[in-house]
C-alpha positions as CSV (number, residue, x, y, z in Angstrom):
1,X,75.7,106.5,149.9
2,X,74.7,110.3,149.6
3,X,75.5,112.4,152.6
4,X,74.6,115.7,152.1
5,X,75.4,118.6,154.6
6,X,73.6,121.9,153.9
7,X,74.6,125.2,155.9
8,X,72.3,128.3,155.3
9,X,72.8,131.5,157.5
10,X,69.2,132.5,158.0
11,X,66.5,130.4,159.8
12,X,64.5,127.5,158.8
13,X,61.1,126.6,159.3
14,X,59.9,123.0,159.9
15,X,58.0,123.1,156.6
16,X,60.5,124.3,154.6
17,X,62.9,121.6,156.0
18,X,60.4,119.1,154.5
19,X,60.7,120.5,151.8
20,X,64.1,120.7,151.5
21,X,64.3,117.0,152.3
22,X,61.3,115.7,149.9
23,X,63.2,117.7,147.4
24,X,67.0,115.8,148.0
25,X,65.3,112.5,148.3
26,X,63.5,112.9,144.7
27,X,66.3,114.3,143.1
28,X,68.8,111.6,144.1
29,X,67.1,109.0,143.2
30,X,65.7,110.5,139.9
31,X,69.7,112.2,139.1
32,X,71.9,109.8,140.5
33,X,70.1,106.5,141.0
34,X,70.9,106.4,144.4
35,X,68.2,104.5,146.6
36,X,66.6,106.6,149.4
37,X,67.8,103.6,151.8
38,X,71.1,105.1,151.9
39,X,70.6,108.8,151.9
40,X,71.8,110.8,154.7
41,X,70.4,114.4,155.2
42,X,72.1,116.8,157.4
43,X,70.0,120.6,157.2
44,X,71.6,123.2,159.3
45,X,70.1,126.7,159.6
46,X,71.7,130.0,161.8
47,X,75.0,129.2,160.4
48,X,77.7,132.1,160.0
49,X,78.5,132.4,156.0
50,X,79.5,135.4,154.3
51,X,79.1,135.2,150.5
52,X,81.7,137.4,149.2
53,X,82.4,138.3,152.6
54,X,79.2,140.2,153.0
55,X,76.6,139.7,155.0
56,X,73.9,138.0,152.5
57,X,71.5,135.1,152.3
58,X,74.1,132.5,151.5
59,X,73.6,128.6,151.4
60,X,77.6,125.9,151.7
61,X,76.2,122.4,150.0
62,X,79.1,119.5,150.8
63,X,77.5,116.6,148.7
64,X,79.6,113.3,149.6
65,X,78.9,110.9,147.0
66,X,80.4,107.6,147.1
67,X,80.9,105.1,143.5
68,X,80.8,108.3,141.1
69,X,84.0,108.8,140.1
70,X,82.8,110.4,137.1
71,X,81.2,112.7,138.5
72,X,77.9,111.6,136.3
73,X,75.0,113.9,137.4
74,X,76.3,116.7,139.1
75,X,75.9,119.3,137.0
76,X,71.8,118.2,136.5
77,X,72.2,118.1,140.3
78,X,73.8,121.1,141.1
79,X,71.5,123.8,139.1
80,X,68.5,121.9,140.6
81,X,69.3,121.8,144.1
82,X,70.5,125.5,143.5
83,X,66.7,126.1,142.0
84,X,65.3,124.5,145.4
85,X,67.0,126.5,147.5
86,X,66.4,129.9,145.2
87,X,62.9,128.5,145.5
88,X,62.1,127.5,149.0
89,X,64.3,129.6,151.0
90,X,65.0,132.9,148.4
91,X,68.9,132.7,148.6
92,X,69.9,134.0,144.8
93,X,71.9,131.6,143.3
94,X,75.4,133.3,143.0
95,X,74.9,133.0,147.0
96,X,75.0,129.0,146.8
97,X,77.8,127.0,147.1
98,X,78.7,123.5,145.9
99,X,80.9,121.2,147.1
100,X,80.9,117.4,145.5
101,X,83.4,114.7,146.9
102,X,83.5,111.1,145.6
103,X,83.2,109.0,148.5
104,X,86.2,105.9,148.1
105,X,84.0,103.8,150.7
106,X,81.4,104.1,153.6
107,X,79.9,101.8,155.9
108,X,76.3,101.3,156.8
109,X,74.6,99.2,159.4
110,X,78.2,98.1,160.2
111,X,79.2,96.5,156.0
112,X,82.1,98.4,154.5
113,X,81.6,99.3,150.8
């Protein structure tokens, strides 16, 4: 199960939170082979960040992955989901932080994996 948790310190419109979710969903599944079924999304705008410790567009991914020890994907992952959020919201990519975990288990719809 993917649970990803975006923070980004400036606003969000509705549409671009679409966008933002069409684009996890189809990269996921395309990247990672992970089925949509089991994808949590968590977007949160008006955060407090401070790139560098300036005040600057600035985006903190925490992508929770669980059965990838090997970390297969994440780089592919990582420079496109840094691309959608250059894209979609214009936070430069030195601005965009990544944080993958491997997930040892998770539960869904009360079954422990």
């Amino acid at each position: 199960m993917p649970f990803i948790v975006s923070r980004v310190n400036k606003k969000i419109d509705d549409s671009d939170k679409e966008k933002l979710r069409a684009g996890y969903i189809e990269k996921i599944e395309r990247i990672l082979g992970k089925p949509r079924s089991y994808i949590m999304l968590d977007i949160q705008d008006n955060c407090t960040l401070f790139p560098k410790g300036e005040n600057q567009p600035a985006a903190y991914i925490e992508a929770n992955i669980y059965g990838n020890r090997n970390n297969t994907g994440y780089a592919q992952l990582s420079q496109e989901v840094t691309d959608m959020f250059n894209e979609i919201l214009n936070i430069p990519s030195e601005n965009i932080f990544i944080n993958f975990q491997d997930i040892p288990g998770f539960s869904i719809d009360g079954n422990f994996f």
